[in-house]
N, C-alpha and C positions, 0 to 999 in steps of 0.2 A: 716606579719609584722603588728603590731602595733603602731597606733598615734593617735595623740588627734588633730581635727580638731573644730571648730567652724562652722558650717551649721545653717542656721535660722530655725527654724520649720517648717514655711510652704514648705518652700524649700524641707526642706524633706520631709515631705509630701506630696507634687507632685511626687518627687521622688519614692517612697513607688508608688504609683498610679499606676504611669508608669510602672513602672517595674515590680509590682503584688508582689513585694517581702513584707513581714509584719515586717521582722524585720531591721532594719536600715542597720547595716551592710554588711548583704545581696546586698541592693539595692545600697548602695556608691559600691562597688565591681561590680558591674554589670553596672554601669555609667559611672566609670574611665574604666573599661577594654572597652567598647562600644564605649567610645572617644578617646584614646588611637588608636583602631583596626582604627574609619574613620581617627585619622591623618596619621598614615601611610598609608593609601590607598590613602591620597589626597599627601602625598609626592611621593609616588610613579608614581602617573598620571601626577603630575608636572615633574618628571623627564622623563618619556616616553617621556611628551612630549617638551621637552627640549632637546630629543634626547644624552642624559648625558647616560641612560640607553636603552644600545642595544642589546634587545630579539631575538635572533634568527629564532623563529619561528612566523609563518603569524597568524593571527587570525582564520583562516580555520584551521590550524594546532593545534591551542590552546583548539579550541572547540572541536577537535575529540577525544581528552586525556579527554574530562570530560565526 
């Protein structure tokens, strides 16, 4: 999908850096899905532990499937 956003340059520029990517789009694509992936990993740790979300299996159990 397509949009026109406003970024500052050095902004992107660091961007660009960070992420080794050269061309712009690239790198905003690679920063929203990266921030994206940690909120849902921080929503998800908030609900374990809020006990809202009930895993079935032990951590013993979880490691031996990787």
């Amino acid at each position: 999908m397509r949009i026109t956003i406003e970024i500052e340059k050095a902004v992107l520029e660091d961007l660009a850096a960070i992420t080794g990517e050269k061309k712009m789009s690239p790198a905003v694509n690679k920063a929203v899905t990266e921030f994206v992936k940690r909120q849902k990993a921080r929503q998800f740790g908030r609900l374990l532990r809020e006990g809202t979300f009930d895993y079935e299996l032990t951590n013993d159990q979880v490691e031996m499937r990787d």
